[in-house]
C-alpha positions as CSV (number, residue, x, y, z in Angstrom):
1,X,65.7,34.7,72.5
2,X,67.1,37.5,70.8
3,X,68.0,41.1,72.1
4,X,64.8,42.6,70.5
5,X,62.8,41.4,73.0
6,X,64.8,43.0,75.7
7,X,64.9,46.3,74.7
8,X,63.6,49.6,76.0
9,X,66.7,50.3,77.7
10,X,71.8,55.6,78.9
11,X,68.9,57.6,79.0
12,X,67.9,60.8,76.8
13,X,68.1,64.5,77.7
14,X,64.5,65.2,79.7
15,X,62.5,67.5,77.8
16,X,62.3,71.2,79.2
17,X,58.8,71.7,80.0
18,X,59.3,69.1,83.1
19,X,63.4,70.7,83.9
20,X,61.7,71.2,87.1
21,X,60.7,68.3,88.1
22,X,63.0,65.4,89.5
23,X,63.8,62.3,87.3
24,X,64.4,59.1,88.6
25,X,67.4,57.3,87.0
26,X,67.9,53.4,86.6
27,X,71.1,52.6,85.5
28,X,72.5,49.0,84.8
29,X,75.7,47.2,83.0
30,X,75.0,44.5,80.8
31,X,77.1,41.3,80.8
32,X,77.4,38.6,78.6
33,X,77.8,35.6,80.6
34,X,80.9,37.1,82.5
35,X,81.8,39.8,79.8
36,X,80.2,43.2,80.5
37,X,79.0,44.5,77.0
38,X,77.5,47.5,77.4
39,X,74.9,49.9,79.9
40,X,71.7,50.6,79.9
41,X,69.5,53.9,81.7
42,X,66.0,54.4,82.4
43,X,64.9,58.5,83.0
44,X,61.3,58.0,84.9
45,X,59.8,61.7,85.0
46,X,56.5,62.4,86.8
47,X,54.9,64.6,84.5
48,X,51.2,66.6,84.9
49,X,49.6,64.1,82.6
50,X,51.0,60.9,83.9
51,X,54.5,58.8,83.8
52,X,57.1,59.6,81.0
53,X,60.0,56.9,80.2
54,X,62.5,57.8,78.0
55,X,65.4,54.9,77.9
56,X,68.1,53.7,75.5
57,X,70.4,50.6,75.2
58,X,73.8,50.2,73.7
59,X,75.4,47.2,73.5
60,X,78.6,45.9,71.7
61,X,80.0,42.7,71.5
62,X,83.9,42.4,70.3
63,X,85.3,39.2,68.6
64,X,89.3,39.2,68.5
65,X,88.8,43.5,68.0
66,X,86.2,43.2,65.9
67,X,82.7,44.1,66.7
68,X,80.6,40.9,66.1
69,X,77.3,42.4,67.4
70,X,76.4,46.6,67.8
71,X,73.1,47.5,69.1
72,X,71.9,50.8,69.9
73,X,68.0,51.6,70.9
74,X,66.0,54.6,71.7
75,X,62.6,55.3,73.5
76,X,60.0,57.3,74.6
77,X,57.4,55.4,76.5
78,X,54.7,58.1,78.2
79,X,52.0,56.4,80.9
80,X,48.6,57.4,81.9
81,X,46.8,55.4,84.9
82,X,48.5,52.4,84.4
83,X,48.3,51.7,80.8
84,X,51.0,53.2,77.2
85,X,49.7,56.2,75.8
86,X,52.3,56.4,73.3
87,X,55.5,55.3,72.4
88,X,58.2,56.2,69.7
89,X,61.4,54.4,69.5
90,X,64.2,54.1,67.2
91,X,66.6,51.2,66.8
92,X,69.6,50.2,64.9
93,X,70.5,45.9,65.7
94,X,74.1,45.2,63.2
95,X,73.1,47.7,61.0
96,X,69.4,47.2,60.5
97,X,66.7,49.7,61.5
98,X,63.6,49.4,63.2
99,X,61.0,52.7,63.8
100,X,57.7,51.6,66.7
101,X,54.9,54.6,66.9
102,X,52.0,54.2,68.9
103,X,49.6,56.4,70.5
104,X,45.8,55.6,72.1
105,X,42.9,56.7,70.6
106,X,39.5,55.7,71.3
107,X,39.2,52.8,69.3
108,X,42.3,51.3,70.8
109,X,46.0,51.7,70.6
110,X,47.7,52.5,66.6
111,X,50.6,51.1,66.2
112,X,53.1,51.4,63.5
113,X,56.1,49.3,62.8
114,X,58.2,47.9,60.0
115,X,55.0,44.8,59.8
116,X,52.7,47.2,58.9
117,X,50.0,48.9,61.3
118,X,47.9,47.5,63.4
119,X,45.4,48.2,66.4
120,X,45.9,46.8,69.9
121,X,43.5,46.5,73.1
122,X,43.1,50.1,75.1
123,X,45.4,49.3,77.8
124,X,48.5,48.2,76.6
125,X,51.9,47.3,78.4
126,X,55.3,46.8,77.5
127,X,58.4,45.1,78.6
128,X,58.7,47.1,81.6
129,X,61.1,46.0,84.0
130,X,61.2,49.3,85.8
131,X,57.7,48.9,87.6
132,X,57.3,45.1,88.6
133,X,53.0,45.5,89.3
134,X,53.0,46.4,85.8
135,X,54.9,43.9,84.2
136,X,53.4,41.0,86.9
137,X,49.5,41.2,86.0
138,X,49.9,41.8,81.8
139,X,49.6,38.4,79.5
140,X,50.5,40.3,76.5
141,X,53.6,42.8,76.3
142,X,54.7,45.0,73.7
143,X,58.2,44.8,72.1
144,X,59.3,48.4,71.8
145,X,61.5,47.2,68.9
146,X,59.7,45.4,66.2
147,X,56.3,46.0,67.2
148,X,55.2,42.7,67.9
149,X,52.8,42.3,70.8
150,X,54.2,39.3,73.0
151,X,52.1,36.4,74.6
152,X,53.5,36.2,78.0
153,X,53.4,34.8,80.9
154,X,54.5,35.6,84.6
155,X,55.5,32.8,87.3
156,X,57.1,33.8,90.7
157,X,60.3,32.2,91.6
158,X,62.0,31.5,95.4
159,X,63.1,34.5,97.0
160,X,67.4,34.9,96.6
161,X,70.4,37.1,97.2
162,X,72.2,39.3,95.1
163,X,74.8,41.5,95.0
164,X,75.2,45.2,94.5
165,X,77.7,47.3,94.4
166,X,79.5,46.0,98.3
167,X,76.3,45.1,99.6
168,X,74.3,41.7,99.9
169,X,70.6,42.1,99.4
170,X,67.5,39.4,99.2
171,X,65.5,39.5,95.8
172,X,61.8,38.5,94.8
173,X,62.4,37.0,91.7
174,X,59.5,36.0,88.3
175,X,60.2,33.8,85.9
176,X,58.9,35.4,82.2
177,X,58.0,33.0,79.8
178,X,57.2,33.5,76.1
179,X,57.9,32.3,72.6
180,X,62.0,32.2,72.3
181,X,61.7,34.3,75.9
182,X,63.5,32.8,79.0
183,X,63.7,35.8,81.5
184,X,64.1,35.7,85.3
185,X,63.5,39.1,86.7
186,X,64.7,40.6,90.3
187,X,63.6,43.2,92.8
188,X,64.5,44.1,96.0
189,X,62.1,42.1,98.7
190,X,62.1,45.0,101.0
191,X,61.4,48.6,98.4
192,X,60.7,46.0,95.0
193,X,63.4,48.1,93.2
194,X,64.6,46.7,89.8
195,X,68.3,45.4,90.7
196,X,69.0,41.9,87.8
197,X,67.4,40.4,84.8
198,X,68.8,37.1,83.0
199,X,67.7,36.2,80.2
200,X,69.1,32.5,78.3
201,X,69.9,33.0,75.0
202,X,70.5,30.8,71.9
203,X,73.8,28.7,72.2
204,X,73.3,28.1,76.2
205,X,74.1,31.9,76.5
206,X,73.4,34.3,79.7
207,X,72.5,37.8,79.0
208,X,72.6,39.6,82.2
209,X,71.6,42.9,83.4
210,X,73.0,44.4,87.2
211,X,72.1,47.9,88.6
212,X,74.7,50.0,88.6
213,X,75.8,52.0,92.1
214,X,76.2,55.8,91.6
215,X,80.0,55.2,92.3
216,X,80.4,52.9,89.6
217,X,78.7,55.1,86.9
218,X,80.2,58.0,88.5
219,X,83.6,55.9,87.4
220,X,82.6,55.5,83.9
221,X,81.9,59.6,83.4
């Protein structure tokens, strides 16, 4: 499992046209086993035409001072009735860059990446975490990295309890399976808000994601 596959995650400026309208923010810190890394945001704007996205991840990992690992990803992702209608991200993983454009069009969705172009089914989906209906009925997801469109599949788990911020709360969890993908996903049972993802990585490895209270990113501004 690498971090490609996780991607799509301190959000960019919301464009002007929709100033007026009121973003919903996701924001989590991201933890290597025990060893918070870096922080991710999700922007969710209701536009006229549908549901905009715009995200971005950035990670670093520091070995005796020295960065090991620096990852930094950007992404637009805009919605219409349930399925992408176009994405454009921008990614840099230890140096190398990656460039994903995609838009629908009535033969399908284009999509361009660093493997060449290619044309996907009408409705696709990607990786997203933020809206678990969406990311519960797909069998194919898009990897808003590298382009590659992801065989996947979705399992639920036993219900469990987690902790935010000072507060205990019970979690619906889904196992997500896929080729080098171990993921468990977690909402809350009672509004099915986003709140924890783990994913196992190479080396016996625990990638973890945990929502953020407004206090605690108030404390990092």
């Amino acid at each position: 499992m690498t971090l490609a596959l996780l991607c799509g995650l301190v959000g960019l400026p919301i464009q002007t046209a929709y100033a007026s309208v009121e973003a919903r923010t996701l924001d989590f810190d991201v933890f290597l086993d025990e060893r918070r890394i870096g922080e991710q945001r999700f922007v969710l704007v209701q536009t006229p035409e549908g549901l905009r996205v715009e995200t971005r991840a950035r990670f670093e990992v520091k070995l005796l001072r020295i960065t090991a690992f620096a990852y930094d990803h950007r992404n637009v992702e805009e919605w219409r009735a349930g399925c992408l209608a176009s994405i454009e991200s921008a990614t840099e993983s230890n140096g190398t860059p990656y460039r994903v454009s995609g838009r629908q069009q009535k033969e399908g969705f284009r999509l361009d990446a660093a493997n060449g172009g290619q044309w996907l089914p009408r409705c696709v989906g990607t990786f997203s975490y933020w809206d678990k209906q969406q990311l519960v009925g797909r069998e194919r997801l898009l990897n808003s990295q590298t382009g590659e469109y992801v065989a996947v599949s979705v399992q639920p788990l036993p219900d469990d309890r987690l902790q935010v911020g000072d507060r205990e709360v019970t979690v619906e969890r889904y196992a997500l399976r896929g080729a080098g993908l171990e993921l468990t996903v977690s909402y809350a049972s009672d509004d099915g808000e986003w709140l924890a993802l783990d994913s196992r990585l190479e080396g016996g490895r625990t990638l973890r994601y945990r929502r953020a209270t407004q206090a605690q990113v108030a404390a990092r501004q």
